[in-house]
N, C-alpha and C positions, 0 to 999 in steps of 0.2 A: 671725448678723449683728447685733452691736452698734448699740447708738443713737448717729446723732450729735446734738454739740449745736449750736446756735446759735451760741457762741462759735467754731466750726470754720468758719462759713462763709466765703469771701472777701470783701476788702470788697465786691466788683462782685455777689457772690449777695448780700450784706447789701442795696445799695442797691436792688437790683431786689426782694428782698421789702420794702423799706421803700413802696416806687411802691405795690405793691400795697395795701399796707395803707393809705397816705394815700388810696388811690382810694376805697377801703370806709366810711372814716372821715368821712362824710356831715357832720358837723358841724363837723372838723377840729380836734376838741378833745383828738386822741393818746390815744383808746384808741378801741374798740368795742364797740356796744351789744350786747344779743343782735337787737334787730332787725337791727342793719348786720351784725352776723354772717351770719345768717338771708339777707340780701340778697346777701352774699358769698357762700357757698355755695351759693346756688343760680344763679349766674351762672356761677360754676366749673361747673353743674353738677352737683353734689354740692344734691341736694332732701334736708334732714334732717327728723324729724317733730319733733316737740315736745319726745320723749323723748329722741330724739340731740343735739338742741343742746344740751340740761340736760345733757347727758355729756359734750359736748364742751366747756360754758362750766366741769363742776366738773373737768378736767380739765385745761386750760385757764387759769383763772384762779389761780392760784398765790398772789397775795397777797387772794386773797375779798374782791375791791373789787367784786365784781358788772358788772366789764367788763375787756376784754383788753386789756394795753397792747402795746406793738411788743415787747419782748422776750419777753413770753410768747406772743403770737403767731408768731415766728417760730420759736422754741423748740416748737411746734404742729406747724405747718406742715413743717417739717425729718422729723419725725417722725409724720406724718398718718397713716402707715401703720402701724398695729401687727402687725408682724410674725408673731402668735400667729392674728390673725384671716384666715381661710380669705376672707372674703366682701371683705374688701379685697383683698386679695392677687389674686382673681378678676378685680375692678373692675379693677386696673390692665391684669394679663395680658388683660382683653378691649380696652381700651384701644389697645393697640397692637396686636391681632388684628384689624385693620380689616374683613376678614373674614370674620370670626365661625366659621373652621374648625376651630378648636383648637387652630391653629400659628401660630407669628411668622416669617416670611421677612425674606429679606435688605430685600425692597423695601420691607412694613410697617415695619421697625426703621429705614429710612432715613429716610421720612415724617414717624416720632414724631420721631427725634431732630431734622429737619429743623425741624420748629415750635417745639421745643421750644429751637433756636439753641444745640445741642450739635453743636459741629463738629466730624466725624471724617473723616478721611478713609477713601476707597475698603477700602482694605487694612486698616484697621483698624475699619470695621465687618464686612470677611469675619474676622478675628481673630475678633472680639467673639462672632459666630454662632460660630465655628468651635469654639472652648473652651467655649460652655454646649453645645452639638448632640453628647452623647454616644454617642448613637445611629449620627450620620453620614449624618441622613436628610438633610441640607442644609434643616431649619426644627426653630423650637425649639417643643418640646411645653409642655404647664404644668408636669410636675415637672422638668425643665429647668430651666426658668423661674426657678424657687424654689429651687433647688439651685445657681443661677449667679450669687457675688457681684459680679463685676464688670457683669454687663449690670444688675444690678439698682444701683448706684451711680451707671451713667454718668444712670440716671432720676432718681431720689428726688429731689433738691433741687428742681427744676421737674415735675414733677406737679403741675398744677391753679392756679399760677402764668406762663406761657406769655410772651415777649414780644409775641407775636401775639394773644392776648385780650388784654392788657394792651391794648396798642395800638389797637384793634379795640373794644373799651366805652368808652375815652376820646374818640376821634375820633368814632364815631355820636352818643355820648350830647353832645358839645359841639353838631354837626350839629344834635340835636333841640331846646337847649335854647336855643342862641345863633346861628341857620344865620350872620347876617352875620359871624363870626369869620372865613369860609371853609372849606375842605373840603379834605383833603391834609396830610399830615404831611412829606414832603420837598420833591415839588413841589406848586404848585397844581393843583387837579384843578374840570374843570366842572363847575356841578352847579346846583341850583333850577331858577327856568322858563325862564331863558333856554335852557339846556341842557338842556331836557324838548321844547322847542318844535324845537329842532335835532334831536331824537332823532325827529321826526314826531309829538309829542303834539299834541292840540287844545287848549292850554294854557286857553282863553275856554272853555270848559264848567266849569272848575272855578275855587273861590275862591284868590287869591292865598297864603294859610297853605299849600295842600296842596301848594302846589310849591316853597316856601322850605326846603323841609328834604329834597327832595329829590336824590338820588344816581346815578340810573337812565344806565347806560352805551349802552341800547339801546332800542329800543320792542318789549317781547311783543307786544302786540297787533299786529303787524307780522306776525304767522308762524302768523296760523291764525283762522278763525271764535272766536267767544262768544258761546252762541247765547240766547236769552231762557231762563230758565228752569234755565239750568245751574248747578252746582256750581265755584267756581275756586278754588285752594289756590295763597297765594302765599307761597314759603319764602323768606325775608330780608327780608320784606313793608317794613320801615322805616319812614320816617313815613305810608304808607299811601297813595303817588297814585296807583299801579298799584290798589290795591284799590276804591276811588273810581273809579277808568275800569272799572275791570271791575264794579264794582256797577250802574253807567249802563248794561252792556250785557245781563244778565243779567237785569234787573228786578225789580222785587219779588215773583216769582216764585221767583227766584234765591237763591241764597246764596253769598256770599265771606268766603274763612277767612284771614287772613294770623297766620304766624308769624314773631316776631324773639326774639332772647335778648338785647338793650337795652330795658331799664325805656323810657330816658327815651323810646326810638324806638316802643316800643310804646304810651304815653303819647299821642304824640303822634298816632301813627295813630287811635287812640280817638276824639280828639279832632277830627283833619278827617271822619272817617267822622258824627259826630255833626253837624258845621259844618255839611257838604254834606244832613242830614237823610237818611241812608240805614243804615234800620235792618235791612237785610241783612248787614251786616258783624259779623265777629267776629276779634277779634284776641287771640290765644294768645302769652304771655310763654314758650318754650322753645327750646331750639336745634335747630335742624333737622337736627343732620348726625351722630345717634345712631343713624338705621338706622331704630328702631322707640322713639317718645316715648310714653309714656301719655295725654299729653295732646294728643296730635296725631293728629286721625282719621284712619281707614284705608277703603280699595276705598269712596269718597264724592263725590270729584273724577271730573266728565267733564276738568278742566283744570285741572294745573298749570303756574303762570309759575316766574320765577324770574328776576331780576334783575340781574348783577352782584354774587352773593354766595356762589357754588359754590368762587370761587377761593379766599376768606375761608376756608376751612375745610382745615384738614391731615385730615380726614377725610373726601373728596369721595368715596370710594364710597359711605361712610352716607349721605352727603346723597342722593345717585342711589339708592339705597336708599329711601328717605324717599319720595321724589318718587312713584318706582316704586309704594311699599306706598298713597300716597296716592289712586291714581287709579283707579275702577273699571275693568273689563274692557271695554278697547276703547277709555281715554281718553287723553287728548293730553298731552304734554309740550311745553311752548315755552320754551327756553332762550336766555338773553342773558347771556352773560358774556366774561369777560376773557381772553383767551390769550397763549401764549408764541409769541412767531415762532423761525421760522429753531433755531440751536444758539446761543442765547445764554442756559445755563444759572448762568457764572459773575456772569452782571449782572443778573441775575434773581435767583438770593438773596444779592448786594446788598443789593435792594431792602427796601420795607417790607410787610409782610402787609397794612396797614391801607392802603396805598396801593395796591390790586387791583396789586400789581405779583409779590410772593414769592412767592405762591400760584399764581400765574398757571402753565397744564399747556398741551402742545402740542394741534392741532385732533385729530390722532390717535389722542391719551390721553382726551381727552372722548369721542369715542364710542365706543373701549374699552369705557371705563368704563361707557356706557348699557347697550351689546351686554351685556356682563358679568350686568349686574343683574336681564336679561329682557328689555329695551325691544326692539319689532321697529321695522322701517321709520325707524333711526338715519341722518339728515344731518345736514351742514353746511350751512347756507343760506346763509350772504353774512356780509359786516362792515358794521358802524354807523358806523364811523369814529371812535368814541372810542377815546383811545389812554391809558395811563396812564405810556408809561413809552417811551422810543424801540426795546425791545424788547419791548412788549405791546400787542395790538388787541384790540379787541372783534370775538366774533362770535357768530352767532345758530343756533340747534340746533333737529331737530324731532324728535320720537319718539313710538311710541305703545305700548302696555301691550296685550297682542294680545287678542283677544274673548274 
């Protein structure tokens, strides 16, 4: 498989890695530092140590200005993958193994491509499997994989650049930094205290900051005890007011851990946890919906929440994976998020990922998906009435992780 170059891509690939780059470029002075590198890859995801950035900036930096401009970045990026290396070639193949069995099916391959806003239709994603799957087991193995150039093409350009992250770090990280801009990239969408208070929050226990930046489609605390003393793990934590009500119920006995993969939203959470003076809190900058994070504790959780942010992620088993690896034996899941009504798959991705609208799976596929991961005692409990889309409702889930 030959390299391509940057000059091959279309203008619509050009401009969309250009978004990228102006997003990373913190000063907005058209190149990158090694720290906004540094900050760039690890929001993709990609955590480099000290010695990988040094490989990547002398590799990278082409004219040795000591930062990356747009055409060597994207000359980069096209090319991320080197071909020769076993331990990328892995990264991706797990990537799209959502998983983690060793094979890529028709449905994993739909998912990736789906977030990834490569449009194929039906028939020619059965093509696609059908010409790398030598075997004819109907999934592809990893030397498939690596053996099959056209599955590997329809990826490379978008890996690790996504309209759906893109979209998804720009909208939170404005949310945290400016909430009165508003919330919602097509339509408006509710959100702060008013829309915490309609959700059955006690909005008067906490300071006005913690609910301006707030997003919450549903009330956790709606769907289960939290009892003094407990442990809570909340994945998509955000600017932090679910962590702040669940710190008030726990006590300082207690411990609450929230996770977001948004700087500014995890910044910000810091910061109301500090406001309101509860130094039970702990909030972890990673993504939630890798299955299994080094930096995200395991069997510690009597309770995880979870927010209106499972939809967010084209990798919703990892995250139900996550939740699952989070909670000790015998603890609770309480879910609130976004779903699909009815068959209305064609206006649904329409929609925007960053508007809980494209992501959004039917009530059936959610508890699938718990059943799947281990969860016993999987329901559906009811709808909140937030809607994001005339084809999406919020509704609220329970599970528990058996003794």
């Amino acid at each position: 498989m030959s390299a391509i170059e940057s000059s091959q891509l279309t203008p619509a690939q050009r401009d969309e890695f250009k978004e990228v780059f102006d997003l990373f470029d913190a000063d907005s002075n058209g190149s990158l530092t090694r720290e906004e590198l540094a900050n760039a890859m690890g929001s993709l995801g990609m955590t480099l140590t000290d010695e990988e950035l040094e490989a990547v900036l002398i590799k990278t930096d082409a004219d040795l200005s000591g930062t990356i401009e747009f055409n060597e970045f994207a000359e980069w990026v096209v090319n991320k993958v080197d071909l020769t290396s076993q331990d990328d070639l892995r990264e991706i193949f797990s990537l799209i193994d959502l998983d983690g069995n060793g094979s890529i099916s028709l449905d994993e391959l739909r998912q990736l491509l789906d977030s990834l806003k490569v449009n194929l239709g039906e028939d020619e994603l059965t093509t696609l499997i059908a010409k790398a799957d030598s075997d004819n087991n109907g999934v592809i193995d990893y030397n498939e994989f690596l053996e099959s150039d056209q599955l590997w093409n329809q990826i490379k350009l978008t890996v690790g650049v996504t309209r759906s992250f893109k979209e998804i770090l720009k909208q939170y990280t404005q949310l945290a930094e400016n909430p009165q801009a508003g919330f919602g990239t097509i339509n408006p969408l509710p959100y702060g205290k008013e829309n915490a208070a309609k959700m059955g929050y006690e909005v008067s226990q906490l300071p006005e900051q913690v609910w301006e930046s707030s997003c919450m489609c549903g009330n956790s605390f709606s769907l289960g005890p939290i009892n003094k003393g407990e442990t809570v793990v909340d994945l998509g934590c955000g600017a932090g007011a679910d962590l702040c009500v669940a710190a008030s119920l726990v006590g300082e006995t207690g411990k609450v851990i929230g996770v977001d993969m948004t700087a500014a939203m995890v910044n910000k959470a810091r910061e109301n946890a500090e406001l309101c003076n509860f130094t039970t809190i702990e909030v972890i900058k990673a993504p939630f919906d890798m299955g299994k994070h080094e930096d995200i504790p395991e069997s510690v959780a009597d309770v995880v929440i979870a927010n209106g942010t499972f939809n967010l992620s084209p990798r919703k088993k990892c995250a139900f994976v996550q939740a699952y690896n989070c909670l000790k034996p015998g603890g609770r899941f309480y879910l609130v998020d976004v779903v699909r009504e009815g068959n209305s798959e064609s206006e649904i991705q329409a929609g925007s990922w960053c508007d809980c609208v494209a992501g959004a799976i039917p009530i059936s596929k959610v508890l699938e998906l718990m059943a799947s991961v281990g969860f016993v005692q999987c329901e559906h409990v009811g709808f909140t009435g937030y809607r994001t889309s005339d084809y999406t409702v919020t509704a609220t889930f329970r599970a528990k992780k058996a003794d």
